[in-house]
TORKOL-4160 file (C-alpha; in steps of 0.2 Angstrom, whole numbers, padded with zeros to 4 digits, m for minus):
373
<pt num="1" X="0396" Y="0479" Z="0585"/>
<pt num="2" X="0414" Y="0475" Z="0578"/>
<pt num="3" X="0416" Y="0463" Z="0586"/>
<pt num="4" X="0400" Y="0455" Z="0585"/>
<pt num="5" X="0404" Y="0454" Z="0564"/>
<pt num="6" X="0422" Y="0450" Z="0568"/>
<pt num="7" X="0414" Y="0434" Z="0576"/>
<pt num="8" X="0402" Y="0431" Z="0563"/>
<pt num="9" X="0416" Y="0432" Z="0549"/>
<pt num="10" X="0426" Y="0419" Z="0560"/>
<pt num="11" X="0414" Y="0407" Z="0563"/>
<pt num="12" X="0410" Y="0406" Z="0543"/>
<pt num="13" X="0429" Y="0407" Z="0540"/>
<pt num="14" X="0435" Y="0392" Z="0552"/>
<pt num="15" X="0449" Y="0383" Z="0546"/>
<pt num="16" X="0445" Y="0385" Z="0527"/>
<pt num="17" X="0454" Y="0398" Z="0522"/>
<pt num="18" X="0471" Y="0389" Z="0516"/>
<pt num="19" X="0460" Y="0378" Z="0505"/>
<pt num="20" X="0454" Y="0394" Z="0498"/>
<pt num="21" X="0472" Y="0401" Z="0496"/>
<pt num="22" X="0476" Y="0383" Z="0486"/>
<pt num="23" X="0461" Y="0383" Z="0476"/>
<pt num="24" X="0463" Y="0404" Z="0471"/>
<pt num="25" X="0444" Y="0404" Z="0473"/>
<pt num="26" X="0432" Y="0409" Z="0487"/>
<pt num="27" X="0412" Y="0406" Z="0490"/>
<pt num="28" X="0400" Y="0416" Z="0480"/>
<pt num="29" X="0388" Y="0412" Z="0494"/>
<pt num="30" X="0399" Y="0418" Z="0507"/>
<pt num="31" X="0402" Y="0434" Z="0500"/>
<pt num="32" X="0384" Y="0438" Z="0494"/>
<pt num="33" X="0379" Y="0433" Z="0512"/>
<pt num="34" X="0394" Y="0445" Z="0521"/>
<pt num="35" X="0389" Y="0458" Z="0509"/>
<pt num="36" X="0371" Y="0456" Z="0513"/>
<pt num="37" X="0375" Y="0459" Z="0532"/>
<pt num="38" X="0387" Y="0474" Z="0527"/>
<pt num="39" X="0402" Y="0465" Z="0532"/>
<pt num="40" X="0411" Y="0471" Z="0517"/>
<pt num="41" X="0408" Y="0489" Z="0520"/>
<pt num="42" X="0405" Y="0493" Z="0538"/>
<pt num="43" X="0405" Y="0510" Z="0539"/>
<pt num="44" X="0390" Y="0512" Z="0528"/>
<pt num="45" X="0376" Y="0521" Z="0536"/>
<pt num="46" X="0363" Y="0511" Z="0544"/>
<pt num="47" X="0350" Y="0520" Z="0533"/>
<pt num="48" X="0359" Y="0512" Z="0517"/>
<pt num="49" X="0359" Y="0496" Z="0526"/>
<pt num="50" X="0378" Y="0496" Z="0533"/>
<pt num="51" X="0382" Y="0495" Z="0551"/>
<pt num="52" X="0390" Y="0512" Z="0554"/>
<pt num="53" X="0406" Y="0508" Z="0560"/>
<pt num="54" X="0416" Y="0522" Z="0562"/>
<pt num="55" X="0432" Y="0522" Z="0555"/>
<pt num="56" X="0443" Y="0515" Z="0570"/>
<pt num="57" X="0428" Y="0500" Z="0573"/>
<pt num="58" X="0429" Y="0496" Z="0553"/>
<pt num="59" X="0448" Y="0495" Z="0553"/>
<pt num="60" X="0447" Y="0485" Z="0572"/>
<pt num="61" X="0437" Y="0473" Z="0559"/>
<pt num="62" X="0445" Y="0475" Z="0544"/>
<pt num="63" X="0461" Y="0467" Z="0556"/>
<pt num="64" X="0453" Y="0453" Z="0560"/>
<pt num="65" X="0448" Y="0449" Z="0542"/>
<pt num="66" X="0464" Y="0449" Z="0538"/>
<pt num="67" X="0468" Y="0438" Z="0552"/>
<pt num="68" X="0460" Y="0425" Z="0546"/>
<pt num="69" X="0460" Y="0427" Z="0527"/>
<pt num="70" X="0472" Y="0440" Z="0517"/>
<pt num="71" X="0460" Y="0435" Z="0500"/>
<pt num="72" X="0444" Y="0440" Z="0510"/>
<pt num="73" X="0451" Y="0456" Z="0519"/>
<pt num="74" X="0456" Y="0460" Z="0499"/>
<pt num="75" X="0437" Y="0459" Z="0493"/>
<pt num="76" X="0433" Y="0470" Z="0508"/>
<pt num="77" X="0445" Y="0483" Z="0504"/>
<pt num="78" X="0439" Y="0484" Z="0486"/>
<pt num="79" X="0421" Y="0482" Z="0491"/>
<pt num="80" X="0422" Y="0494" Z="0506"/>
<pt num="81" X="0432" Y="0507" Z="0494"/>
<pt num="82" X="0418" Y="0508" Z="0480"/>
<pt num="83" X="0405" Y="0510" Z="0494"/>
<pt num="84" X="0415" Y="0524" Z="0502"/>
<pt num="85" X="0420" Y="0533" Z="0483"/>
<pt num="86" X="0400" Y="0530" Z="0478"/>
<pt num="87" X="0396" Y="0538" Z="0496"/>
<pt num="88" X="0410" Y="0553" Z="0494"/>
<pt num="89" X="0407" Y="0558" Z="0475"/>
<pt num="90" X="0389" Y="0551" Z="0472"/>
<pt num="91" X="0374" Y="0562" Z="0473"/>
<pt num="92" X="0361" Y="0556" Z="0485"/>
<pt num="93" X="0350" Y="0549" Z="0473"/>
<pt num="94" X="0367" Y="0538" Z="0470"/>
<pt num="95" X="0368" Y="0535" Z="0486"/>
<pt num="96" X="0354" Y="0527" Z="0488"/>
<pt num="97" X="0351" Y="0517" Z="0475"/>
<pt num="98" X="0371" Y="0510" Z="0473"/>
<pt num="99" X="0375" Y="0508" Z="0492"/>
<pt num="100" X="0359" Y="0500" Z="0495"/>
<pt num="101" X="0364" Y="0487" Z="0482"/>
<pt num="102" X="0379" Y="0486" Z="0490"/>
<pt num="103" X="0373" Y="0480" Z="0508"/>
<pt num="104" X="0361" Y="0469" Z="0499"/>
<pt num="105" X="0375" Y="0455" Z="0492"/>
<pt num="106" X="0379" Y="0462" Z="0475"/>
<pt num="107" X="0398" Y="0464" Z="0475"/>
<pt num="108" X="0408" Y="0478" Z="0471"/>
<pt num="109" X="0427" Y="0480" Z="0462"/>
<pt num="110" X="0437" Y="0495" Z="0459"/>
<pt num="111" X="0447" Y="0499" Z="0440"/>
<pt num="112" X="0459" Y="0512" Z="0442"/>
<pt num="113" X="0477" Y="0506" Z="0436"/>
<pt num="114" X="0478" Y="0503" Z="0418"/>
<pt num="115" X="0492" Y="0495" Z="0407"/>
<pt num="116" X="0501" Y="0513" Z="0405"/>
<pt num="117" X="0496" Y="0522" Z="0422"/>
<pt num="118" X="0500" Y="0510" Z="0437"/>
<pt num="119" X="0506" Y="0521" Z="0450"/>
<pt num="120" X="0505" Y="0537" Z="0439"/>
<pt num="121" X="0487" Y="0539" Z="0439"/>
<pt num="122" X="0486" Y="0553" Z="0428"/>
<pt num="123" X="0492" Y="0545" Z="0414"/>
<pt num="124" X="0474" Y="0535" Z="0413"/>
<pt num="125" X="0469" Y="0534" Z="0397"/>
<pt num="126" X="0449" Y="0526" Z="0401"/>
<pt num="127" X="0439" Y="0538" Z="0393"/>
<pt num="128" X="0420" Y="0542" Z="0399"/>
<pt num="129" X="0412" Y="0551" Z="0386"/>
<pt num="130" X="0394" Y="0557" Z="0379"/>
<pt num="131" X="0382" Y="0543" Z="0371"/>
<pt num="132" X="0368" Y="0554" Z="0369"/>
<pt num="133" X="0351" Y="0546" Z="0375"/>
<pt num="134" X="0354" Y="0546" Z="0391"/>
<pt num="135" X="0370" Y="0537" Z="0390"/>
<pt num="136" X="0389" Y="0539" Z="0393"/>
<pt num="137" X="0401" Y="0527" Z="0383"/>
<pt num="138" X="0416" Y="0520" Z="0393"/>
<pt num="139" X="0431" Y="0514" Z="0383"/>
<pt num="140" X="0448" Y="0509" Z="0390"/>
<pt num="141" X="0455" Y="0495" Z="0400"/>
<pt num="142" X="0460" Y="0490" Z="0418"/>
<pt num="143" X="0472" Y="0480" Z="0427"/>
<pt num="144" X="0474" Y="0471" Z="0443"/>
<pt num="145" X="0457" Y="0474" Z="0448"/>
<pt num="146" X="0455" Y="0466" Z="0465"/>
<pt num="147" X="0438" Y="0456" Z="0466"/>
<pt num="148" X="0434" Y="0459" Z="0447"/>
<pt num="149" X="0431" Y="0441" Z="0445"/>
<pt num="150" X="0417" Y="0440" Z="0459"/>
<pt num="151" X="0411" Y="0458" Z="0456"/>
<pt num="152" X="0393" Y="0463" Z="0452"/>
<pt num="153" X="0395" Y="0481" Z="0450"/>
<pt num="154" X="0412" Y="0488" Z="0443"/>
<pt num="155" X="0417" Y="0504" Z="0449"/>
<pt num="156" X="0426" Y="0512" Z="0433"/>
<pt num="157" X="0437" Y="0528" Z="0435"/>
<pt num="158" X="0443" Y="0536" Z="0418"/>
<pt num="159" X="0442" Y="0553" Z="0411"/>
<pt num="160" X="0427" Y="0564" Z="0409"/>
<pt num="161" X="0423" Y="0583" Z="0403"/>
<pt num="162" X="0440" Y="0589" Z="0405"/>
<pt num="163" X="0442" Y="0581" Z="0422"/>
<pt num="164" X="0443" Y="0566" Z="0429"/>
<pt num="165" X="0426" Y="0553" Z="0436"/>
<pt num="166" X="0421" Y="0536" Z="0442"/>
<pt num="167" X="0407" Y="0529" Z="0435"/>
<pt num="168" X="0396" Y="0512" Z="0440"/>
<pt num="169" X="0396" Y="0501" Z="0426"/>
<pt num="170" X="0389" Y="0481" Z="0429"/>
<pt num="171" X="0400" Y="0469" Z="0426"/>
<pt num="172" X="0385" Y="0458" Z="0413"/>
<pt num="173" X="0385" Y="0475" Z="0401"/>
<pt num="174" X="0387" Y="0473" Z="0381"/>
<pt num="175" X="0407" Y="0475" Z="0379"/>
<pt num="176" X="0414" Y="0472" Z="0396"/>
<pt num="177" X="0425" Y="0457" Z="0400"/>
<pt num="178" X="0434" Y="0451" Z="0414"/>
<pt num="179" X="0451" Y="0443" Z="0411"/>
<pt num="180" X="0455" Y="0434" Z="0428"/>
<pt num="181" X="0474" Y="0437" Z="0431"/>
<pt num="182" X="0477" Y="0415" Z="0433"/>
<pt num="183" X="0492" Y="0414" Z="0445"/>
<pt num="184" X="0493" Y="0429" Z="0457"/>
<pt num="185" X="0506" Y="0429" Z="0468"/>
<pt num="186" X="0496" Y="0436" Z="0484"/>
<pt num="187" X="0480" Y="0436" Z="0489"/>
<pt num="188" X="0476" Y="0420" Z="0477"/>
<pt num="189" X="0458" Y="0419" Z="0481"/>
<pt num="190" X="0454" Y="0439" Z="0480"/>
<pt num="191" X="0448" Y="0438" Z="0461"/>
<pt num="192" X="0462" Y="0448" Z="0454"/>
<pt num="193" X="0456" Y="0454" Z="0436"/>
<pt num="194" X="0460" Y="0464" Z="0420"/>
<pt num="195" X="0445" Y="0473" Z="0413"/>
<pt num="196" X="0442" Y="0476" Z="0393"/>
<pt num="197" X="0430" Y="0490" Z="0392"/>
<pt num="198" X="0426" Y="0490" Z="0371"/>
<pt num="199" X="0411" Y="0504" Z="0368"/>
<pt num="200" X="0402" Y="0500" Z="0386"/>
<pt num="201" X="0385" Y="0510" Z="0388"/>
<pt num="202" X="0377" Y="0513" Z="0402"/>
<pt num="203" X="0365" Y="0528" Z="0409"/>
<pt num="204" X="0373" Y="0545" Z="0412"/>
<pt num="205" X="0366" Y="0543" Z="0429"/>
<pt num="206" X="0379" Y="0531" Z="0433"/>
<pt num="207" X="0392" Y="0544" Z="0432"/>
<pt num="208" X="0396" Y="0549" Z="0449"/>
<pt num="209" X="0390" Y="0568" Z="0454"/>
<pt num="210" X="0387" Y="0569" Z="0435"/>
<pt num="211" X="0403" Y="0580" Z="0431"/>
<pt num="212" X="0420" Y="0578" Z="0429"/>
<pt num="213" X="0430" Y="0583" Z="0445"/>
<pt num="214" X="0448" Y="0588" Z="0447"/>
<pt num="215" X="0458" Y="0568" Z="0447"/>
<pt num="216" X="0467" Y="0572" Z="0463"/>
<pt num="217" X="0450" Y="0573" Z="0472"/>
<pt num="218" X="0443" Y="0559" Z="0463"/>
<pt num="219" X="0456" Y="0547" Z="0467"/>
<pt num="220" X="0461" Y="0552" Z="0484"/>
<pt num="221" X="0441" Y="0551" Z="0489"/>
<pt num="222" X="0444" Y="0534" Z="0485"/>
<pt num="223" X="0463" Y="0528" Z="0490"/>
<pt num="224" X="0463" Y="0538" Z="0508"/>
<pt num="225" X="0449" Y="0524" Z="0512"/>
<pt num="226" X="0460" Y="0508" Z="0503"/>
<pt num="227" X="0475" Y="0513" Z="0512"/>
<pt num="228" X="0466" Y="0514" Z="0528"/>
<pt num="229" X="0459" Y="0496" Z="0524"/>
<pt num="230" X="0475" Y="0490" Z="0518"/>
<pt num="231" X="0485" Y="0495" Z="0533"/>
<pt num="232" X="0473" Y="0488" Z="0544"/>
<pt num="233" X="0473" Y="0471" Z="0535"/>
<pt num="234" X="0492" Y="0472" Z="0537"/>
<pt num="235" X="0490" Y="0472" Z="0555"/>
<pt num="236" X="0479" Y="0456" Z="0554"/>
<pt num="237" X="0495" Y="0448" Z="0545"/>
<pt num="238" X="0505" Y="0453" Z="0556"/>
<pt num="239" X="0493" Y="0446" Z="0571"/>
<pt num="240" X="0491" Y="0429" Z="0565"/>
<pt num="241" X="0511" Y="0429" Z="0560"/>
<pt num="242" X="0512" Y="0433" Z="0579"/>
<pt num="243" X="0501" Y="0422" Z="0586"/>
<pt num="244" X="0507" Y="0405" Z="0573"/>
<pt num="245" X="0527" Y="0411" Z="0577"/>
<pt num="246" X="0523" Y="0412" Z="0600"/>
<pt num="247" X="0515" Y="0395" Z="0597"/>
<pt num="248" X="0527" Y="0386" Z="0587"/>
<pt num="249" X="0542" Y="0393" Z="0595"/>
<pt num="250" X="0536" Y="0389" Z="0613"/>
<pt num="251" X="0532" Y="0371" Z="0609"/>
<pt num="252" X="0547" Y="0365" Z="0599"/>
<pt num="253" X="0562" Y="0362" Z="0609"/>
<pt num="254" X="0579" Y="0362" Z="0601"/>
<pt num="255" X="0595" Y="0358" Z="0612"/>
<pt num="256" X="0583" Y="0354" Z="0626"/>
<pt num="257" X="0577" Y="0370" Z="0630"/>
<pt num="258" X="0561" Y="0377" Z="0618"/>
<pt num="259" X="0563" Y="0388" Z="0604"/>
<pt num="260" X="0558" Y="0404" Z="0611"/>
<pt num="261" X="0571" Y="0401" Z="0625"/>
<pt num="262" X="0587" Y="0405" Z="0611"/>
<pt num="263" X="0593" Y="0423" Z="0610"/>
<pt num="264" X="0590" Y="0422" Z="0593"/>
<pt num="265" X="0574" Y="0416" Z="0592"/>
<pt num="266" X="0567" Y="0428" Z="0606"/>
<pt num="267" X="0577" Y="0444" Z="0596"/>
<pt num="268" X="0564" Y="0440" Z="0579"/>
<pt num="269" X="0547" Y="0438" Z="0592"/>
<pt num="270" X="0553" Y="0454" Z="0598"/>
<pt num="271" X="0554" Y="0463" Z="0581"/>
<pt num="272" X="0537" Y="0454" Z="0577"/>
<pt num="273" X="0529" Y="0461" Z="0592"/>
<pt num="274" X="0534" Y="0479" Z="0590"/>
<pt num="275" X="0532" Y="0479" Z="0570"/>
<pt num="276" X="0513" Y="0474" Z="0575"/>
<pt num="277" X="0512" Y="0486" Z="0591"/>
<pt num="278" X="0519" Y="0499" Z="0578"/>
<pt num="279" X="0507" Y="0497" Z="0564"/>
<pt num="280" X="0494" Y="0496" Z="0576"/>
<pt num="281" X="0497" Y="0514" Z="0582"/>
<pt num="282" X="0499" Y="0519" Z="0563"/>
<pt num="283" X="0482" Y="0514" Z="0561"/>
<pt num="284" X="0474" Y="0520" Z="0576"/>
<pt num="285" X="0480" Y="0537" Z="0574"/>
<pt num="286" X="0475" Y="0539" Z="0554"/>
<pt num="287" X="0458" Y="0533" Z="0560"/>
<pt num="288" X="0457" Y="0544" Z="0577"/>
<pt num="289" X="0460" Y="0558" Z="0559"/>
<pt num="290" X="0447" Y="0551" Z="0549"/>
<pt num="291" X="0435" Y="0551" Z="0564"/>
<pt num="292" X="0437" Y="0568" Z="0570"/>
<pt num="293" X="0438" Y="0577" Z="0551"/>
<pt num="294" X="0455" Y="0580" Z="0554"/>
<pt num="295" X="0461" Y="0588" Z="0537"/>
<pt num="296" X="0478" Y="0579" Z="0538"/>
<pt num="297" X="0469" Y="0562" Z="0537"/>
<pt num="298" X="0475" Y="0557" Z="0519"/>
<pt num="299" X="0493" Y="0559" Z="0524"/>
<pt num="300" X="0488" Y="0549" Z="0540"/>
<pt num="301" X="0479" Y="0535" Z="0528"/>
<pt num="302" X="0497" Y="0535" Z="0517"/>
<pt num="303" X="0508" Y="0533" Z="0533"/>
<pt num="304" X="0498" Y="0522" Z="0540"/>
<pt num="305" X="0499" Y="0510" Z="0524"/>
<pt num="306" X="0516" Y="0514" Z="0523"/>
<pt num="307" X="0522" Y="0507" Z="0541"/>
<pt num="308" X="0510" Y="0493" Z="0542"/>
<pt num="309" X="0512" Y="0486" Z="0525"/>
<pt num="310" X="0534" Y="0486" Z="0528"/>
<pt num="311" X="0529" Y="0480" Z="0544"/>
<pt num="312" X="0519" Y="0466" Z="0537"/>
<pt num="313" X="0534" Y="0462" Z="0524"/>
<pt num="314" X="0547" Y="0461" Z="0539"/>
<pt num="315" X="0536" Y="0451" Z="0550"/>
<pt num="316" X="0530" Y="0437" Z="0540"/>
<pt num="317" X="0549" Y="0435" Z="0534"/>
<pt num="318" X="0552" Y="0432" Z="0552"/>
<pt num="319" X="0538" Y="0421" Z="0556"/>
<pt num="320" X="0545" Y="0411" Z="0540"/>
<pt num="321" X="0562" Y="0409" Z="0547"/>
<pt num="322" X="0552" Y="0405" Z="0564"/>
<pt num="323" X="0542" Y="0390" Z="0559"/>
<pt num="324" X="0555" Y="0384" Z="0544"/>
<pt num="325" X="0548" Y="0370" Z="0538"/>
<pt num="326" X="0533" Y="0368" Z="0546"/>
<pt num="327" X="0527" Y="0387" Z="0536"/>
<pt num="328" X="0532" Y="0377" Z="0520"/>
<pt num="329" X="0517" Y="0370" Z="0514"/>
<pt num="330" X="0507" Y="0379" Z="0502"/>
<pt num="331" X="0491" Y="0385" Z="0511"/>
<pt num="332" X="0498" Y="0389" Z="0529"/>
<pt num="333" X="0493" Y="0403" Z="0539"/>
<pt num="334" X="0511" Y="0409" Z="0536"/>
<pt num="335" X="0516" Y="0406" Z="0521"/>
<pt num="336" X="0501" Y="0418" Z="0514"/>
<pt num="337" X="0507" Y="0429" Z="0525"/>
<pt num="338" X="0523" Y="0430" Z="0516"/>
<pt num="339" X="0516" Y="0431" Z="0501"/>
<pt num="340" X="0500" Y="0441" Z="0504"/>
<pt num="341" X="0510" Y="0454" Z="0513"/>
<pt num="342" X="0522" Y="0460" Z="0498"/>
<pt num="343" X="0508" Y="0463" Z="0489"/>
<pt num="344" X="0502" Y="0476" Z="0503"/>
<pt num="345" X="0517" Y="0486" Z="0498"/>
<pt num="346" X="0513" Y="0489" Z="0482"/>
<pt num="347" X="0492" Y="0492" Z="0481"/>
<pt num="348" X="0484" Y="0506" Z="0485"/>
<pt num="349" X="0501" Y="0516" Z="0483"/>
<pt num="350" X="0518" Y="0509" Z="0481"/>
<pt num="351" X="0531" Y="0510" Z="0497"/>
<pt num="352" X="0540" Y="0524" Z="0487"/>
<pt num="353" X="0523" Y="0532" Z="0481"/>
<pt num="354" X="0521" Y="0531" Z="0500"/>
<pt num="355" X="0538" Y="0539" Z="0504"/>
<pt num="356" X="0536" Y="0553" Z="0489"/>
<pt num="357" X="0520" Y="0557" Z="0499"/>
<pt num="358" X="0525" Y="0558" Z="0516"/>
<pt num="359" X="0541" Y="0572" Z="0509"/>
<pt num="360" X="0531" Y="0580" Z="0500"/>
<pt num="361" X="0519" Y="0583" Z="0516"/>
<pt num="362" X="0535" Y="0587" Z="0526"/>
<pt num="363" X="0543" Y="0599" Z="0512"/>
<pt num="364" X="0525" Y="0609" Z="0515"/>
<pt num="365" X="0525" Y="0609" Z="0531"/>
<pt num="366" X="0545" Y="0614" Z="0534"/>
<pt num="367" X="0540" Y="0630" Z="0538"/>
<pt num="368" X="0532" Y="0624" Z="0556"/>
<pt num="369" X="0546" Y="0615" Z="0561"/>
<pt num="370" X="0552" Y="0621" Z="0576"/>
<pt num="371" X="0569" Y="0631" Z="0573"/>
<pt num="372" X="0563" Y="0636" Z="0557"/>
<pt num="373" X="0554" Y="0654" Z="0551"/>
């Protein structure tokens, strides 16, 4: 089934996808029409209209997204972490109705970082508060909301009752705006946005499981799924860096032998190929977790995102330095990987949010270290 979709997504891809990177925009159409096939968020159920991937299969095509296109692998991320967030903390009254909507080409963007509370998510300030008549009023504004520009459905997380919520707000409500961000330096075409939310109403039943919930759990519910998403789109990057760097290298000769013949050269094809074997482990391991409930699978999901996104960074340097010139013009294969994969390591988690989460998960478990009491 994967790779039925992986096909599907390639052949409507083709060789557009560095036009889209110049022109920071990407076809409505394309996105309804992947969303409407459940592309975007493949591990909805088939009774809500997804394809039921399992977590390994999703990221196997979540890769080759981000093979083709880092922008459209970024829409799926967002899109498939509001489907999975709406499918972990929503009723099933929710359920149905929102990931239904979800399958059916309305697209979906996620709002948690805000001016004041980027990788401190406690901090959010987005209040979700009691309208009476059926309503809840949401007040408060997002940042670098990736696929705001495009989205249908806003997923909003902010404060509610004491805890913390997300609630489903549509993005053509009174007193919501999207402020496209105009020059991001990644991802150009993923429809990066600010969101002003000014006195929004919209029905209580949007809120998701109706009470406020411990933030830890909120957020979690949805970033274990963005890591997962992000890591395996930074394989895809590394991929296509591997693929673009083995085909220029081995038809370029330079002092009569080709490229790849050079110590050097070979030295950084090397590195390339094991960063991508690397992070292709990561992954399959946090998604073997996620697969079989294993209950470390949120650390799994933040190594994972940690390795592959470094990976990613390290990997499309070389590939630059491979190609040299011929990587230089705006819209290349590798130069978005370049820029598209710095931007891994800082969504969904920093690198050092990462490495804070990975020793606190060693600090708790120093007492089953072996040679320890």
């Amino acid at each position: 089934m994967s790779d039925d979709l992986a096909g599907l997504v390639a052949d409507r891809v083709g060789d557009r996808a560095a036009g889209w990177d110049v022109a920071g925009e990407l076809p409505r159409d394309l996105l309804a029409e992947l969303g409407g096939l459940g592309v975007l968020c493949a591990q909805v159920g088939v009774g809500h209209g997804g394809a039921g991937l399992d977590s390994r299969a999703n990221g196997e095509l979540t890769a080759a997204v981000g093979e083709l296109c880092g922008s459209l692998r970024s829409v799926m991320t967002s899109h498939g972490m509001a489907a999975w967030a709406i499918r972990r903390l929503g009723t099933a009254g929710q359920r149905d109705h929102f990931l239904r909507r979800l399958t059916s080409g309305e697209l979906a963007a996620v709002g948690f970082s805000e001016p004041g509370a980027g990788s401190d998510l406690a901090a959010m300030a987005t209040t979700i508060t009691d309208g009476g008549s059926g309503d809840v009023v949401v007040c408060g504004r997002k940042v670098w909301v990736t696929a705001a520009h495009y989205a249908d459905l806003l997923l909003v997380f902010g404060g509610y009752q004491g805890g913390a919520t997300a609630v489903v707000v549509p993005a053509d409500t009174p007193g919501v705006r999207v402020e496209r961000v105009p020059h991001p330096s990644g991802c150009r075409a993923a429809g990066h946005a600010g969101l002003v939310l000014d006195h929004v109403r919209v029905p209580a039943d949007h809120v998701l499981g109706g009470v406020g919930l411990p933030l830890p759990l909120v957020v979690t519910a949805a970033l274990t799924y963005g890591r997962m998403s992000v890591a395996w789109g930074c394989v895809g990057i590394l991929r296509a860096c591997l693929t673009a760097a083995v085909e220029h290298t081995g038809g370029r000769e330079q002092f009569g032998i080709p490229l790849a013949g050079h110590q050097l050269v070979g030295r950084l094809l090397a590195e390339l190929y094991v960063g991508e074997q690397i992070a292709t482990r990561a992954c399959e391991h946090a998604s073997a977790s996620w697969d079989g409930g294993a209950p470390e699978v949120a650390t799994d999901a933040v190594q994972a995102k940690y390795i592959a996104s470094r990976a990613a960074t390290a990997g499309a340097s070389h590939a630059v330095q491979l190609l040299a010139s011929a990587a230089a013009s705006d819209g290349h294969v590798v130069a978005r990987a370049y820029r598209d994969a710095k931007l891994m390591e800082i969504i969904e988690g920093t690198t050092e949010i990462c490495q804070l989460l990975l020793a606190e998960h060693v600090r708790g478990r120093a007492g089953t270290v072996r040679g320890r009491p």
